[in-house]
NUDREN-507726 format. One line per 4 residues: their letters; for each residue x negated, y negated, z of N, C-alpha, C, O. Coordinates in steps of 0.001 Angstrom, whole numbers, plus 500000, padded with zeros to 6 digits. Example, Ala and Ser with C-alpha at 12.3 -4.5 7.8 and 13.67 -1.06 7.14 Angstrom:
REM residues 2
AS = 486810 505690 507800 487700 504500 507800 486800 503300 507800 485764 503319 508465  487150 502250 507080 486330 501060 507140 487100 499970 507870 486591 498862 508039 .
REM end
This chain:
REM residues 316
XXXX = 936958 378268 587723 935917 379248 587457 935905 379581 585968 936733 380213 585312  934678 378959 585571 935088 379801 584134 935036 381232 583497 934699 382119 584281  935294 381585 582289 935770 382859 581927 934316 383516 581672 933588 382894 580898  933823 384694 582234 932527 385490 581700 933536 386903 581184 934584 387228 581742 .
XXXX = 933030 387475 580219 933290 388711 579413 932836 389821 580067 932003 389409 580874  932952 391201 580169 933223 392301 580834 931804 392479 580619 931127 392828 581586  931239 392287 579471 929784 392927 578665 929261 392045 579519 928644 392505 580481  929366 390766 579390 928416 389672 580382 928311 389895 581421 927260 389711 582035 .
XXXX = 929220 390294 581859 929167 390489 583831 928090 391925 583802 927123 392080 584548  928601 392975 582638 927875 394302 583191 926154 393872 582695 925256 394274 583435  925958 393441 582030 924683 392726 581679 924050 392176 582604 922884 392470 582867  924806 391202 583297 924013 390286 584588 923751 391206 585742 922699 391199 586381 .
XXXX = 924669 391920 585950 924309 393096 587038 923629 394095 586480 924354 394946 586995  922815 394774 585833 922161 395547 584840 920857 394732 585314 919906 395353 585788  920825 393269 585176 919374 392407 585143 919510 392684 586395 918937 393733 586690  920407 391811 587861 920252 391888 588856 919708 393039 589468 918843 392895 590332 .
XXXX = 920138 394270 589104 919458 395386 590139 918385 396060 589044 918126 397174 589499  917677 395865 587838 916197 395957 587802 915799 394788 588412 914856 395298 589015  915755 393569 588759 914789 392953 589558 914968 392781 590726 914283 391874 591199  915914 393519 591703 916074 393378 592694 914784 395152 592579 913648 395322 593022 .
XXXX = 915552 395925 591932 914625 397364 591957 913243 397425 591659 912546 398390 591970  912753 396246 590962 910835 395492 590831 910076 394662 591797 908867 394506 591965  911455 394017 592573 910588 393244 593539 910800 393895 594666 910366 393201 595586  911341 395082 595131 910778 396061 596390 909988 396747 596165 909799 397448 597160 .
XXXX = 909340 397002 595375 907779 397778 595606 906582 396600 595856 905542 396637 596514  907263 395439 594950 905830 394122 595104 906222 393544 596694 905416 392847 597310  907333 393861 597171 907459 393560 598262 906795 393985 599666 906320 393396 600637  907040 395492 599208 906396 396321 600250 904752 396613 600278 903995 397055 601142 .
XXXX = 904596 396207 599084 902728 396206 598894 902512 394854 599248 901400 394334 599331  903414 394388 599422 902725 392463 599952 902311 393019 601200 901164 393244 601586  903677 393258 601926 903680 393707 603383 902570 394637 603750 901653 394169 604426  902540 395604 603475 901254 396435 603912 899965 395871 603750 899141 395765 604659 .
XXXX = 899782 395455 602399 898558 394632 602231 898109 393752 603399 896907 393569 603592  899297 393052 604396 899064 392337 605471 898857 393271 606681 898510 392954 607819  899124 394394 606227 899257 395018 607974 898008 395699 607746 897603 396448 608635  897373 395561 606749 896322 396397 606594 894940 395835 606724 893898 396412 607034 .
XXXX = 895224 394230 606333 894521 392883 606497 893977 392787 607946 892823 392666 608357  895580 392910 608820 895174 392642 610373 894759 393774 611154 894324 393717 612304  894910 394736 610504 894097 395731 611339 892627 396024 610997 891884 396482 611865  892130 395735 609582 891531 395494 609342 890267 394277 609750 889059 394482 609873 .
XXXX = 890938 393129 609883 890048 392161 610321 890361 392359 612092 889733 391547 612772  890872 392921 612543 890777 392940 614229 889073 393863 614136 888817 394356 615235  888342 394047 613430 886779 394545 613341 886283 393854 612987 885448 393404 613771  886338 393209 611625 885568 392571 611151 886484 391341 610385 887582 391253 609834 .
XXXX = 885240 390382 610731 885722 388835 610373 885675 388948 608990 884686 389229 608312  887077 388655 608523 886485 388881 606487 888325 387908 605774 889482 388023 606178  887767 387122 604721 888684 386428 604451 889946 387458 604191 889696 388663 604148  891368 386972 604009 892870 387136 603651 892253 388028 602627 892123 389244 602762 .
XXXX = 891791 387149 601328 891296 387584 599486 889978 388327 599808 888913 387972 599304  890020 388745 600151 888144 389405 600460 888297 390811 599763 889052 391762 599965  887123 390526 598720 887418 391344 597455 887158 392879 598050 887916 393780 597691  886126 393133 598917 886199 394681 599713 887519 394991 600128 888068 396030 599762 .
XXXX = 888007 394248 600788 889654 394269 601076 890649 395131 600305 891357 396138 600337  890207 393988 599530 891742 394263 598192 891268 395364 597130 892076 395660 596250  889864 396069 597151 889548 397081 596474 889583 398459 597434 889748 399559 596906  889450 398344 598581 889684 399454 599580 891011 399566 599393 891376 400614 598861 .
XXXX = 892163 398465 599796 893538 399146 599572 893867 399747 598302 894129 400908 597986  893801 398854 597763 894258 399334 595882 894086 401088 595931 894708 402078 595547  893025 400808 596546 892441 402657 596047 893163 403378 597093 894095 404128 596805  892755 403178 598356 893363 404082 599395 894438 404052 600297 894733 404759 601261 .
XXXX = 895110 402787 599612 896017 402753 600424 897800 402773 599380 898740 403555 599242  897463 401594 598951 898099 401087 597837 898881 402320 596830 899989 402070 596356  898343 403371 596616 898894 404713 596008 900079 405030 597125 901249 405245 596808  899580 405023 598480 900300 405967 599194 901862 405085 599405 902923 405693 599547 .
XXXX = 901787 403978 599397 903008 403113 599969 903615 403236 598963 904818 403275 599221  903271 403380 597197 903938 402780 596125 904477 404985 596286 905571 405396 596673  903853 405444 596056 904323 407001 596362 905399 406646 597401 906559 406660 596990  905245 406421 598312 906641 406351 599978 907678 405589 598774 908678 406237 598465 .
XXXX = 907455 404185 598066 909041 403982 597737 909408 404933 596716 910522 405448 596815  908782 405201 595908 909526 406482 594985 909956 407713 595349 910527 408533 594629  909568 407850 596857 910360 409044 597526 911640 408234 597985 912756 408644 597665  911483 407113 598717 912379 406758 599000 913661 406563 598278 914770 406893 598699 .
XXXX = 913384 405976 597118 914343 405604 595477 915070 407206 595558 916266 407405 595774  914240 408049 595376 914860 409245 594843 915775 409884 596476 916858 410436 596281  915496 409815 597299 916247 410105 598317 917739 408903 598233 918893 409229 598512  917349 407703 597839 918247 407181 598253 919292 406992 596925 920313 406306 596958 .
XXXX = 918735 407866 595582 919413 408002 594639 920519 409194 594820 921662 409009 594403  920210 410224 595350 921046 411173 595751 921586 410940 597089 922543 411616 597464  921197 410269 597658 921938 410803 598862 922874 409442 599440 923175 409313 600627  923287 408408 598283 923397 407143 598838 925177 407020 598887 925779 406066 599379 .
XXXX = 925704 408014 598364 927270 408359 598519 926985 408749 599860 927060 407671 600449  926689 409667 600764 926212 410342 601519 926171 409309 602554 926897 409364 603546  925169 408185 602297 924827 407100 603474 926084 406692 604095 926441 406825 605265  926829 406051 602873 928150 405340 602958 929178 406227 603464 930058 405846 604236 .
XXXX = 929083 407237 603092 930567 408007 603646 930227 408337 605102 931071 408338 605998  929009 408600 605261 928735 408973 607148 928997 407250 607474 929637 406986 608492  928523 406163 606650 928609 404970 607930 930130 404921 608179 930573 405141 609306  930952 404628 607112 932724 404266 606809 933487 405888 607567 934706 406019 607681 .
XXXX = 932637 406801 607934 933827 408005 608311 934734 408394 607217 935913 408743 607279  933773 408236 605968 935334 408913 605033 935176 409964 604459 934172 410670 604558  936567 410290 603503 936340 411872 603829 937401 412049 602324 938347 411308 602058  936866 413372 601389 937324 413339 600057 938704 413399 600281 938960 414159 601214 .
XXXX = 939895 412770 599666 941169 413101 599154 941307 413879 598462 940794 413690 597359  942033 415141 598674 942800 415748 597815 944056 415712 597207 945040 415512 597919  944212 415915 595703 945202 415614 595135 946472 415874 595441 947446 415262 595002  946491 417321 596643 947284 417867 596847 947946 417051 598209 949077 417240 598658 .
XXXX = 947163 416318 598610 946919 415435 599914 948073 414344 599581 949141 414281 600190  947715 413564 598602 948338 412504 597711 948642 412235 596693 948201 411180 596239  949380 412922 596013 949530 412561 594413 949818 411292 594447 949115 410645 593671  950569 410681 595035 951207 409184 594740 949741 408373 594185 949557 407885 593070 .
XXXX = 948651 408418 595521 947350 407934 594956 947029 408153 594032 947198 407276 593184  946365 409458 593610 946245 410413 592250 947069 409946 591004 946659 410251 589884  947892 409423 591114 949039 409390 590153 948543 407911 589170 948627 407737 587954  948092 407124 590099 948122 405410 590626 946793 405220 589781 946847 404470 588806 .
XXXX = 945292 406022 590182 944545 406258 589895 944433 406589 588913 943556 405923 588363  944870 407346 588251 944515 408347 587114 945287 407563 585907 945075 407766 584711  946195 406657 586430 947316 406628 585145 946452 405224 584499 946330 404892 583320  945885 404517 585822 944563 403271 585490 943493 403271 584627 943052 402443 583830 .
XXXX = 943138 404493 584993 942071 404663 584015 942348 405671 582652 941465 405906 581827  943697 406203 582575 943790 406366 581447 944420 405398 580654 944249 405843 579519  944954 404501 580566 945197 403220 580509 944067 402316 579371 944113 401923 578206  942882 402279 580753 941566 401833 580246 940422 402248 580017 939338 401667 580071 .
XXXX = 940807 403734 579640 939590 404376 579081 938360 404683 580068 937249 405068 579702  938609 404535 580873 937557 405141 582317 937705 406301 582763 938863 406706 582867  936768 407049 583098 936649 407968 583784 937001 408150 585109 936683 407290 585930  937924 409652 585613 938458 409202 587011 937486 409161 588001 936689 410092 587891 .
XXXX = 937281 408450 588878 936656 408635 589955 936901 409299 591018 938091 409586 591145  936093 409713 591976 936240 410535 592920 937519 409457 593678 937927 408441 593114  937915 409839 594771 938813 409030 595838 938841 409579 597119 939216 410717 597402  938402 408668 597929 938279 409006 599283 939041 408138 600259 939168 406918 600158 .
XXXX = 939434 408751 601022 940108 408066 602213 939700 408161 603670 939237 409183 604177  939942 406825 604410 939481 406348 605792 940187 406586 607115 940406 405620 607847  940555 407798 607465 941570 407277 608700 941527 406604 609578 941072 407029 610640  941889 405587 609480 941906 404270 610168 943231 403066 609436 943340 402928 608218 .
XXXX = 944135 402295 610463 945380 401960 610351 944803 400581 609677 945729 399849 609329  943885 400205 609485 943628 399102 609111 943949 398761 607396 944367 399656 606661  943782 397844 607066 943758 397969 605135 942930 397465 604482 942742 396249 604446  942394 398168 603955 940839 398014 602883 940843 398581 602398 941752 399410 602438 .
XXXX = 939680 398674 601356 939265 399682 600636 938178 399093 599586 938053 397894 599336  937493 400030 599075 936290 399730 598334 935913 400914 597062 936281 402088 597020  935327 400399 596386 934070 400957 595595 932687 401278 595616 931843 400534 596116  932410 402492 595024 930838 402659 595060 930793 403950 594307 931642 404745 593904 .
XXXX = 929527 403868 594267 928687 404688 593358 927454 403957 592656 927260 402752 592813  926751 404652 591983 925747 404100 590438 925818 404900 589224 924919 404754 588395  927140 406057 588915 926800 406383 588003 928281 407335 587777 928602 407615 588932  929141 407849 586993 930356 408469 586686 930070 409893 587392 930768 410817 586975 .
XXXX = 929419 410100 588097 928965 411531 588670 929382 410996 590358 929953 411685 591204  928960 409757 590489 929175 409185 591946 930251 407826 592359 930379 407381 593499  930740 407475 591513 931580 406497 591424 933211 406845 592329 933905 407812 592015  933513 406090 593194 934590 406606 593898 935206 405370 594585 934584 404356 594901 .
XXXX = 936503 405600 594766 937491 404330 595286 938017 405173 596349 938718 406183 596292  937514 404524 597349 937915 404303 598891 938874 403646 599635 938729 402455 599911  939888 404312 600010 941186 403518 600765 941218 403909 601644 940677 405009 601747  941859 403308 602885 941843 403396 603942 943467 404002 604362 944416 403722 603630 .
XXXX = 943635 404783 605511 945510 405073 605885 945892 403973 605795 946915 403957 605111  945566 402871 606178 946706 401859 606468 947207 401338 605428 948308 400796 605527  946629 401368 604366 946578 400667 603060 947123 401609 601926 947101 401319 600729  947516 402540 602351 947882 403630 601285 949475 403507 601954 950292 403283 601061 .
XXXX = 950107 403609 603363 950973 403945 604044 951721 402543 604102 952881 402664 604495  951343 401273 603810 951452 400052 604532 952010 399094 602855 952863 398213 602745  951317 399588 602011 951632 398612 600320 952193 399225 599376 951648 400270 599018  953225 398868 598796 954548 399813 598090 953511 400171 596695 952353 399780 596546 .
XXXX = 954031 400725 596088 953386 400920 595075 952526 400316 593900 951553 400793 593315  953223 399049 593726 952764 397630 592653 951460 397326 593422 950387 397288 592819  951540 397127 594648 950449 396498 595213 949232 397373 595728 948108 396973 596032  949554 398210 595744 948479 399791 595424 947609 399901 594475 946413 400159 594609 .
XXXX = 948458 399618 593057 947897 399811 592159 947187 398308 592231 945970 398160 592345  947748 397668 592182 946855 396254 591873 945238 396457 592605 944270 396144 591912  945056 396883 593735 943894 397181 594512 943607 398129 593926 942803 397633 593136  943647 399284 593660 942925 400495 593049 942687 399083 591529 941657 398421 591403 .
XXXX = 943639 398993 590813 942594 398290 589743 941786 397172 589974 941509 396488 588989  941256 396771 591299 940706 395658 591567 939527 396751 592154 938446 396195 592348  939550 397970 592417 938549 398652 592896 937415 399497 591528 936223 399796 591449  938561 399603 590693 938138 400229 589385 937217 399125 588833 936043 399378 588564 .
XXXX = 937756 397892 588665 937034 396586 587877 935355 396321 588401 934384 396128 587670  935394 396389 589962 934381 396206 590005 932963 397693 589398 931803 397497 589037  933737 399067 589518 932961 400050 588685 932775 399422 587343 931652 399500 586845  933941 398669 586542 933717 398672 585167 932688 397678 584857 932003 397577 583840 .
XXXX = 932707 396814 586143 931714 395429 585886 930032 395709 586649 929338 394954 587330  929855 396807 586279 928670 397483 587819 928635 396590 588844 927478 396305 589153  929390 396095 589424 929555 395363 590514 928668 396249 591656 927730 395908 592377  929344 397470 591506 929173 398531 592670 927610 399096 592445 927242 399909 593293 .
XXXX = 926739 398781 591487 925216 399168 591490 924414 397993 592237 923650 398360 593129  924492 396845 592011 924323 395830 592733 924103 396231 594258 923134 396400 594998  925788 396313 594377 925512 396409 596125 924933 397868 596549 924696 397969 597753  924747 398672 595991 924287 399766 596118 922919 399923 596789 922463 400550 597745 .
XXXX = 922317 398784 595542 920676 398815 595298 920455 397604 596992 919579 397855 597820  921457 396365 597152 920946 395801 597871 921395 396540 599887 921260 395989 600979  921767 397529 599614 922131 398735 600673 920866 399454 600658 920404 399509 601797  920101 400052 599743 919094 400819 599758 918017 399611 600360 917306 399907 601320 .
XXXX = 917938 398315 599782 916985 397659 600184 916563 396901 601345 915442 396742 601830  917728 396459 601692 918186 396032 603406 917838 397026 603960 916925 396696 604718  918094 398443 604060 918243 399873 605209 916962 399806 604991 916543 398932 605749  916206 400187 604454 914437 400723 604719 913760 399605 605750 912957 399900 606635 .
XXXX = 914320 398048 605417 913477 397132 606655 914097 397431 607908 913473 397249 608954  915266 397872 607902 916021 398142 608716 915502 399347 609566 915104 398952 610662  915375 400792 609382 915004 401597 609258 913113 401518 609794 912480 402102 610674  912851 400803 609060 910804 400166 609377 910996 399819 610677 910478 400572 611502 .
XXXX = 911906 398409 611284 911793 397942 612030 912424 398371 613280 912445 397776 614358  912977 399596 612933 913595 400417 614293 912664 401528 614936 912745 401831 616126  911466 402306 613742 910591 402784 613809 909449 402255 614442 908711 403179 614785  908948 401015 614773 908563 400285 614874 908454 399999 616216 907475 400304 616896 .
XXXX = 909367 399459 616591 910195 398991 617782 910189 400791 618938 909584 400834 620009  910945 401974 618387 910150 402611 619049 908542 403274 619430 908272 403986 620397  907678 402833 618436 906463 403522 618617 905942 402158 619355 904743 402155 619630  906755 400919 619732 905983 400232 620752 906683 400752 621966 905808 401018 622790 .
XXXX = 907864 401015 622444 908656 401128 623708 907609 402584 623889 906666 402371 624651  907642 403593 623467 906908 404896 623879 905525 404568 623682 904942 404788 624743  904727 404136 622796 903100 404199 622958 902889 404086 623908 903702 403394 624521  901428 404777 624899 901118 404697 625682 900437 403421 625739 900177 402738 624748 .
XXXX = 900083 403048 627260 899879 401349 627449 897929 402032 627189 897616 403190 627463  897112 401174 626736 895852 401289 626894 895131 400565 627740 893911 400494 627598  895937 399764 628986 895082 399562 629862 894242 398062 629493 894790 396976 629303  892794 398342 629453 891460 396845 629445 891366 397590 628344 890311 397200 627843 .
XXXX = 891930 398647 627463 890783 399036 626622 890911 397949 625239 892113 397908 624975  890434 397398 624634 890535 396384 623757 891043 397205 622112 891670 396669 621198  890661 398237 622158 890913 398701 620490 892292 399018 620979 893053 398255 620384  892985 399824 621822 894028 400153 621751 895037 398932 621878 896106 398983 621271 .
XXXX = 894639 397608 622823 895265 396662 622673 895522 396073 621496 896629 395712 621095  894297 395960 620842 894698 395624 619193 895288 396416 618200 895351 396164 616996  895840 397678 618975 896528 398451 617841 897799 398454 618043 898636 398758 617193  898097 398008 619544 899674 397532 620274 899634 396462 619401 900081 396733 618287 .
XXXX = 899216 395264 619566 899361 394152 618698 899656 394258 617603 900788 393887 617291  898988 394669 616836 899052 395242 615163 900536 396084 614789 901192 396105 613748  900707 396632 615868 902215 397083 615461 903056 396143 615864 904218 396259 615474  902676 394889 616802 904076 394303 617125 904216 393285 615887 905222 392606 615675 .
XXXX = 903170 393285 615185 903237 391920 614153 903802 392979 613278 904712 392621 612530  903529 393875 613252 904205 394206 611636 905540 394674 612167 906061 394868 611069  906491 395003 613046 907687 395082 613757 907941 393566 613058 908625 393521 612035  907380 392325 613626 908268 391290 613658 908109 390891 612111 909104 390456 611532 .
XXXX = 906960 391015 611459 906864 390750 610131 907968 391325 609497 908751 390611 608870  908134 392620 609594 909222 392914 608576 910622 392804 608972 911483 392685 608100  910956 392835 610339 911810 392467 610908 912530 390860 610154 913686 390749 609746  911617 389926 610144 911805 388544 609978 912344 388856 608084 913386 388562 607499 .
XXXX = 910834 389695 607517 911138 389900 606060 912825 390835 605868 913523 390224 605059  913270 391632 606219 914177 392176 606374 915366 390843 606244 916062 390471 605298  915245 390429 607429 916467 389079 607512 916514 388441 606582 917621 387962 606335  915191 388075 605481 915339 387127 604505 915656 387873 603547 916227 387324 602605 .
XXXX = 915417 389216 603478 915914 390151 602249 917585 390044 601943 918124 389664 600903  918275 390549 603315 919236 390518 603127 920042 389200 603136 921202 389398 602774  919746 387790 603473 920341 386960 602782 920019 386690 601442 920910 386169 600771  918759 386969 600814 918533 387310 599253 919205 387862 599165 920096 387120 598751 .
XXXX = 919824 389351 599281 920456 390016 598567 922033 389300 598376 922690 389379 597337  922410 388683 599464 923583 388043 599572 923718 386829 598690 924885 386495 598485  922577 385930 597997 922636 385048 596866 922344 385804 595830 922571 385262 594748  921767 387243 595779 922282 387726 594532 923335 388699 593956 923464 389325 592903 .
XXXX = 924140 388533 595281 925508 389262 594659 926409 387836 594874 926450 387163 595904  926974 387632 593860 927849 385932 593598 928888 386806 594026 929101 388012 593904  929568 385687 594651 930900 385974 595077 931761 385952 594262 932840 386446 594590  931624 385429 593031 932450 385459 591935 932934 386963 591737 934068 387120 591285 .
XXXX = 932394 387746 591950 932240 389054 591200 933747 389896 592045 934178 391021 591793  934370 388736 593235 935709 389232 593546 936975 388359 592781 938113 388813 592661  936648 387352 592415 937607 386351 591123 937658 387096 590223 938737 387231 589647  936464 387860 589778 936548 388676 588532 936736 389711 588737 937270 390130 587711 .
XXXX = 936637 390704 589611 937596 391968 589915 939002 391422 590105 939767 391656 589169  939461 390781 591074 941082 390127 590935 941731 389825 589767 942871 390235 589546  940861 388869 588687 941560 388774 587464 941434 390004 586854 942483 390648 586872  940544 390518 586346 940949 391931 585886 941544 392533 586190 942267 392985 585301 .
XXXX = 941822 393129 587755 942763 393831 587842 944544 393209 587395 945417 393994 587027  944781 391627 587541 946094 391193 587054 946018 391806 585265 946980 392475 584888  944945 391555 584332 944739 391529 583402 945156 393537 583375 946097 394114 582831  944396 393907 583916 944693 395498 583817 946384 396135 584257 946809 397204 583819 .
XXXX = 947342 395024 585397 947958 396164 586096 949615 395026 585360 950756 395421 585602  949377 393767 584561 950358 393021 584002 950904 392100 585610 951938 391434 585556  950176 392168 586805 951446 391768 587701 949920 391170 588703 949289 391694 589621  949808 390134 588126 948559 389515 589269 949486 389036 591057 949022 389119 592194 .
XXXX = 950757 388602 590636 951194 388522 591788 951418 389703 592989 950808 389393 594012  952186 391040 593101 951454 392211 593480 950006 392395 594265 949917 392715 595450  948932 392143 593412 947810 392140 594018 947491 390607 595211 946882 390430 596266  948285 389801 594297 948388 388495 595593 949100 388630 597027 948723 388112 598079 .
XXXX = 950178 389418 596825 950722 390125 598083 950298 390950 598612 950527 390953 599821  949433 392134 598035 948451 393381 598945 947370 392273 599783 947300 392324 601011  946593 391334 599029 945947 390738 599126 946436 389602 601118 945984 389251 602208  947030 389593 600669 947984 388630 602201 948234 389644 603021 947857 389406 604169 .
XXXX = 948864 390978 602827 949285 391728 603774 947662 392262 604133 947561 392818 605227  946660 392168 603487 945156 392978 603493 944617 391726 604558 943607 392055 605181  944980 390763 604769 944507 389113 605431 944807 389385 606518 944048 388907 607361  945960 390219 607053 946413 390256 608356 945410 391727 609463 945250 391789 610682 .
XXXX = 945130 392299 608799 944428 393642 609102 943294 394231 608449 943274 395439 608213  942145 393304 608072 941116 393931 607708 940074 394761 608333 939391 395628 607786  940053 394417 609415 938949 394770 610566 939183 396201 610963 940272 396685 611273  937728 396971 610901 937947 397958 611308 936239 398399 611996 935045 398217 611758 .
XXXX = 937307 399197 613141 935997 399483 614487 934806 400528 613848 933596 400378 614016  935383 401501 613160 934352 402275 612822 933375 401492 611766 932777 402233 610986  933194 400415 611673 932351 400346 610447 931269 398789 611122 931709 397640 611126  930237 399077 611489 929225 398185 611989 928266 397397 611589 927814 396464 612253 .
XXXX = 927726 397895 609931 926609 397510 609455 927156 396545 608239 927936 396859 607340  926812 395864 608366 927125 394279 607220 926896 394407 605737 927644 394016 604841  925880 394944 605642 925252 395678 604337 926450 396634 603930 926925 396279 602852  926887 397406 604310 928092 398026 604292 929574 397694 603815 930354 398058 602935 .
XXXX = 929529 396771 604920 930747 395943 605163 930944 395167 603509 932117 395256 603144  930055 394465 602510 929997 393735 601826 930696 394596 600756 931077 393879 599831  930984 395875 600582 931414 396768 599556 932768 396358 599522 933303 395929 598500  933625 396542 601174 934849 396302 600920 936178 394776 600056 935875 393624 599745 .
XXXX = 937311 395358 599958 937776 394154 599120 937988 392848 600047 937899 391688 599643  938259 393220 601260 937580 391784 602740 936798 392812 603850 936895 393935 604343  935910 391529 603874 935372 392129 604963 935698 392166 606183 936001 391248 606946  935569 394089 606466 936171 394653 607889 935729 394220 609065 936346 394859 609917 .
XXXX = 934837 393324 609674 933725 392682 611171 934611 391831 610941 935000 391273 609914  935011 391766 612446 935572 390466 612942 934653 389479 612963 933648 389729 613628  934710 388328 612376 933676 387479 612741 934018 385944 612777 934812 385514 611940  933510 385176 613616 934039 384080 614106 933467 383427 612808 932271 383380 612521 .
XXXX = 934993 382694 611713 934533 381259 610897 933909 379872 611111 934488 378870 611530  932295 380028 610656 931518 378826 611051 931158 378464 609602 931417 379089 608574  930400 377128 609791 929646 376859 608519 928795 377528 607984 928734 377801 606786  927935 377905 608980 927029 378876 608393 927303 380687 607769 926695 381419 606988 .
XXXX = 928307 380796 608458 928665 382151 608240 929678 382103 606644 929819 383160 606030  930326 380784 606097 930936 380720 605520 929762 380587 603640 929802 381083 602514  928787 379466 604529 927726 379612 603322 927446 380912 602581 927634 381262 601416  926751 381717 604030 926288 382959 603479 926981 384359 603825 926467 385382 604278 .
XXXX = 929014 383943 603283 929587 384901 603321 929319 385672 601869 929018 385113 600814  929525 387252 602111 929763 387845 600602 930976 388184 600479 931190 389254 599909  932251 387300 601025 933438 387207 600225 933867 386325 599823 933253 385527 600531  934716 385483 598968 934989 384015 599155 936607 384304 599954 937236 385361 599891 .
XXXX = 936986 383171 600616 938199 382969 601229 939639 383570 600907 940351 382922 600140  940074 384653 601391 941194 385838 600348 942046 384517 600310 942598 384496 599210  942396 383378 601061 943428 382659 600888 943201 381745 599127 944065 381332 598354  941887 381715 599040 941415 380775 597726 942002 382308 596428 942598 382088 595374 .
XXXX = 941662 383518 596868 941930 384408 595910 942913 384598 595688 942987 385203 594619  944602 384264 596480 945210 384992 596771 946127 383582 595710 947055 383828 594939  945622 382366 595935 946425 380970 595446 945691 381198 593964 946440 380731 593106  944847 381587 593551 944356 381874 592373 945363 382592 591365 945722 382159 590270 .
XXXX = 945800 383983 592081 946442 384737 591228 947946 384735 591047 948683 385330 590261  948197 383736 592185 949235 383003 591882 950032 381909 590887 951144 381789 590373  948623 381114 590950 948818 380506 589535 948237 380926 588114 948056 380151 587175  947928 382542 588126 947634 383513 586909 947923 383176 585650 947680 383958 584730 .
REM end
């Protein structure tokens, strides 16, 4: 793997989430533009491009959807610590709770000139832990009991600085932005899905049939768009971006081997029950879903193999 610079990495992720953050509004005006098309032409026969079309939305429609994502942005700017800590069950550490953590933490980033981050912990026996935030107001390293109770101290720290690296490399805005962007199709298509199970049935009547219809296409439309989002989002977070939290953290803590041993003892017990959503799951340092190793799942994993990471920092 070759060597990228701290500035380079925070640069490429800087580009990655403005154009991941430009192409969900052109996204969601594609989409409506279609749902607006087919409800539209279920009256009248009129081309896809049909310039009445595309000048009726622009004006009356087109405001209101591009308004919905900027509520959405701003809801999901504040409240996106919030999302994550209700999905993961975690819950703030206090210093008084753990100094050993505190100690581990704090001595890292004074070290390297970072700001401390919040720290939260998971009760759950399993071992993980993660990063997140988008900004030194929300930025926080997440450990789990098992992983605080279970790895002596060297190998503690090696993970807290493998959790810090990815803050220093905005690793953690990336997945942030592709969490906000996955959940809304997510979110559409559950909305969706109930206003077909409850709508009332309309019988022979033909308009209401075409308005059942009209919602089931845009259910499966975004449903389908959703699925392709989030394997987009999964080719645009490189998996590299855990080679390069790992080496940094050896580079930050002097003892890459340490983190190669948290790393093996983290191989035996990653999985954990409370945590369901994949989008989610992609934050941690392995991912917690049990999931059966196939080809396909291996293509479009967002971790690479802890055994490839673990022989890496071995030969440091």
């Amino acid at each position: 793997m070759s060597y990228v610079g701290i500035q380079t990495q925070q640069r490429r992720n800087n580009m990655r989430s403005t154009i991941l953050l430009l192409f969900f509004p052109v996204l969601i005006l594609v989409l409506s533009y279609v749902a607006y098309w087919f409800v539209y032409a279920s009256h009248f026969e009129m081309g896809f491009f049909n310039t009445n079309i595309l000048l009726d939305f622009s004006v009356n429609v087109a405001p209101w959807v591009i308004g919905g994502v900027g509520i959405w942005f701003l809801i999901a700017y504040w409240s996106n610590t919030t999302i994550i800590n209700n999905a993961v069950h975690s819950k703030p550490l206090e210093r008084k709770e753990n100094m050993r953590v505190y100690n581990l933490v704090e001595n890292l980033c004074m070290q390297t000139g970072m700001k401390m981050p919040k720290v939260n912990v998971i009760h759950d026996n399993s071992l993980n832990a993660f990063a997140s935030g988008i900004n030194e107001k929300t930025y926080t390293v997440t450990l789990t009991d098992g992983i605080i109770q279970k790895l002596n101290d060297e190998e503690l720290k090696g993970v807290i600085a493998h959790e810090l690296m990815h803050i220093r490399n905005r690793d953690v805005r990336v997945l942030i932005v592709s969490i906000i962007f996955v959940g809304v199709f997510t979110m559409v298509s559950q909305m969706g899905l109930r206003m077909m199970l409850f709508a009332p049935r309309g019988g022979g009547n033909s308009k209401n049939n075409g308005g059942q219809a009209a919602i089931m296409l845009i259910v499966v439309l975004v449903s389908i768009v959703g699925y392709f989002c989030a394997i987009l989002m999964r080719f645009a977070i490189s998996r590299k971006r855990e080679y390069m939290a790992d080496a940094g953290a050896a580079e930050m803590t002097k003892n890459p081997h340490a983190l190669a041993s948290a790393l093996r003892k983290i191989s035996g017990n990653p999985d954990m029950a409370g945590v369901s959503r994949d989008d989610i799951a992609q934050l941690f340092i392995e991912h917690p879903l049990n999931k059966k190793k196939t080809f396909m799942s291996d293509l479009f994993a967002t971790h690479p193999p802890i055994q490839k990471r673990i022989a890496v920092l071995e030969n440091f």
